[in-house]
C-alpha positions as CSV (number, residue, x, y, z in Angstrom):
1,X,91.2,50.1,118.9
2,X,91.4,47.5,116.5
3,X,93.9,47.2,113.4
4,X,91.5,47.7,110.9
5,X,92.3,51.7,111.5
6,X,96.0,51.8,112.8
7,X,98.4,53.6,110.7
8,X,101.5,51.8,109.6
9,X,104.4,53.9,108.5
10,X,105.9,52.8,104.9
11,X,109.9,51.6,105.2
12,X,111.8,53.2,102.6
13,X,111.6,50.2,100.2
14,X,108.0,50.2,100.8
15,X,107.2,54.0,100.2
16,X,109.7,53.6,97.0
17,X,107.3,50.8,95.8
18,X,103.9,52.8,96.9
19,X,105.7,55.8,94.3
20,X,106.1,53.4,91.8
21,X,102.9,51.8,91.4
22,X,101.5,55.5,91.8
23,X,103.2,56.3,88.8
24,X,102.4,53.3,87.1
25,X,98.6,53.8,87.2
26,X,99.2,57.9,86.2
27,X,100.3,56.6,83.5
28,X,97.8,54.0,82.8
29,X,94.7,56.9,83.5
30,X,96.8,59.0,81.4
31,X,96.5,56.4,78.0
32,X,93.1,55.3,79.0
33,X,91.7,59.3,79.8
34,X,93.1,59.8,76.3
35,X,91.3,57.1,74.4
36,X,87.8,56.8,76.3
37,X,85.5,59.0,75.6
38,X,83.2,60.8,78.8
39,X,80.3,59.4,80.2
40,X,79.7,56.3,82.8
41,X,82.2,53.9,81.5
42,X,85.3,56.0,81.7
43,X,84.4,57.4,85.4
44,X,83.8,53.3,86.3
45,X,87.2,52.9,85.0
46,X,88.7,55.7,86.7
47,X,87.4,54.8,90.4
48,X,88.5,50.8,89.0
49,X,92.3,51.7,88.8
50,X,91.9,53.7,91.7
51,X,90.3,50.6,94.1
52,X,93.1,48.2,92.1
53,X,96.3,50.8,93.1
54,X,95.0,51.0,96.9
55,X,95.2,47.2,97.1
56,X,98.6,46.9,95.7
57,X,99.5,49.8,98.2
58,X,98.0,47.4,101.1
59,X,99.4,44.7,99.4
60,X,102.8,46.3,99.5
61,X,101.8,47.3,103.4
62,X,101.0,43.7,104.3
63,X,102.6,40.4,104.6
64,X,100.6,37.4,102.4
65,X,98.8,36.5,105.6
66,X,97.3,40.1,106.1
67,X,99.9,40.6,109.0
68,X,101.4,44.2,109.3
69,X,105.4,44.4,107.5
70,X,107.1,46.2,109.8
């Protein structure tokens, strides 16, 4: 099976991080839900901050290189 859809567990440093930046864009939605009003934009927005916390998660998952931290 290839790599692409192996499951790494987080370290404890690493799942502390993960919580972290999922707090960090909670609280970023939470100021930006506020001030935007509905419609296309705003749901653009949402699933934007959404794909950008993933890839700091695999950023935090991965080694510069795109090797597994283990």
């Amino acid at each position: 099976m290839s790599d692409n859809f192996s499951h790494i567990d987080p370290s404890a440093a690493q799942a502390a991080a993960i919580d972290e930046v999922r707090k960090a864009f909670s609280v970023l939605w939470e100021r930006v839900d506020f001030l935007m009003p509905e419609g296309a934009d705003k749901t653009f927005v949402r699933r934007t901050l959404r794909t950008a916390s993933m890839w700091v998660n695999a950023a935090i998952m991965h080694h510069e290189d795109g090797s597994e931290r283990k």
